[in-house]
N, C-alpha and C positions, 0 to 999 in steps of 0.2 A: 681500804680506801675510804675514807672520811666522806660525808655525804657533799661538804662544802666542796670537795676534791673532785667527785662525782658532777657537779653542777658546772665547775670551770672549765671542764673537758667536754666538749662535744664529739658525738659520735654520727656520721652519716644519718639518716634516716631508713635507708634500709639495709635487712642484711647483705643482699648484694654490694651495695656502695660500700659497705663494711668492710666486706672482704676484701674487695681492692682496694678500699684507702690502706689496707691493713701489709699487703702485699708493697704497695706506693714506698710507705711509712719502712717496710725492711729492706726493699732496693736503696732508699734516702741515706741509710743508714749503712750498708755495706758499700756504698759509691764514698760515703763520709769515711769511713773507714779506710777504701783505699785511699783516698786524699792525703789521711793522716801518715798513712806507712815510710812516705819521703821523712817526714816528721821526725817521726821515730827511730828511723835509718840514723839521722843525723844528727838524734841526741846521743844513740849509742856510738857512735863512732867518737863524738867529742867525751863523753864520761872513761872509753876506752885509752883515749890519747892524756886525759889528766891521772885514769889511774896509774899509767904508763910511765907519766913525764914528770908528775910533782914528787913523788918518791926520789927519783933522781936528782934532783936539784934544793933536796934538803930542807923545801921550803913546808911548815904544816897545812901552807893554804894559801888560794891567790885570790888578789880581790879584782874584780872588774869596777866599772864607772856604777854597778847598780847590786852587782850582787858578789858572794864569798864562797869559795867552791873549795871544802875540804875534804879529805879519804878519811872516811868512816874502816875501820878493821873487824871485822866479829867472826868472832869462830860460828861455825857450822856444823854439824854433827853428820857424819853421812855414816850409811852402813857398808862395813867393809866384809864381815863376815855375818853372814844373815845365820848360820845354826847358830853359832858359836851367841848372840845375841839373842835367842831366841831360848835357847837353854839357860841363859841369866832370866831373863822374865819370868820364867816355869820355875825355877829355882829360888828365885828372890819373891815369888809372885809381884815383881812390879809392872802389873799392869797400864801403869800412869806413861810408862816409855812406847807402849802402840797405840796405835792412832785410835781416837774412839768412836770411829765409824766403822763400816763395813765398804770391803768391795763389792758394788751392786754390781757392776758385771760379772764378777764370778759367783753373786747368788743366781742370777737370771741363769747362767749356766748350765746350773745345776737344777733349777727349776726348769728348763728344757728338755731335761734327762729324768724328769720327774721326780729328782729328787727333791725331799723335806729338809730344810734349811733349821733348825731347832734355835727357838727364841728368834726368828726373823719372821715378819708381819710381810702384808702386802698391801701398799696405798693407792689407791686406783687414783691417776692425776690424769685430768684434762685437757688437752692442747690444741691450739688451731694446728692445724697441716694446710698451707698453701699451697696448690698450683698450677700454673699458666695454663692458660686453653689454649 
């Protein structure tokens, strides 16, 4: 955060007030949130009904008084057999086809069980934890 970014933002005066504005601030925002869910309901139902109904009737696209509403097509890749994909990577070594992260829940896991995760670090991160009295 920028300092100028730091100055615009005011923070309560103490940490007490802190902590409640800070609580305030994620109730504000998960009451915003259900608000939005009717929202959401109701785009996906209308983007359902054109993927639905424009195909049918032959048209590439419909325009409304404001806006143009086409079906996009793209392939997707899904796994259907995970050895059988897994023994091509090992084989081909194309490493570039798995994801280049790691599953932190099954390092934690295994870090549970003490065990050593090899080339895997540990970031100690910070968080508020909220809650009500």
């Amino acid at each position: 955060m920028t300092s100028a970014a730091k100055k615009a933002t005011k923070t309560p005066k103490t940490l007490g007030a802190c902590a409640d504005r800070l609580g305030e601030i994620r109730d504000e925002k998960a009451a915003a949130n259900r608000a939005l869910a009717p929202l959401d309901e109701e785009r996906k139902a209308i983007e359902a009904r054109l993927i639905e109904e424009l195909p049918a009737s032959d048209a590439e696209g419909i325009c409304g008084r404001h806006r143009r509403a086409t079906i996009v097509t793209k392939r997707v890749p899904i796994l259907e057999d995970r050895d059988a994909f897994l023994r091509h990577v090992l084989k081909t070594k194309s490493w570039d086809l798995l994801p280049s992260g790691m599953c932190a829940e099954a390092v934690e896991l295994r870090w549970a069980d003490k065990r050593r995760v090899p080339g895997v670090g540990a970031l100690v991160v910070k968080r508020v934890s909220l809650t009500k009295k």
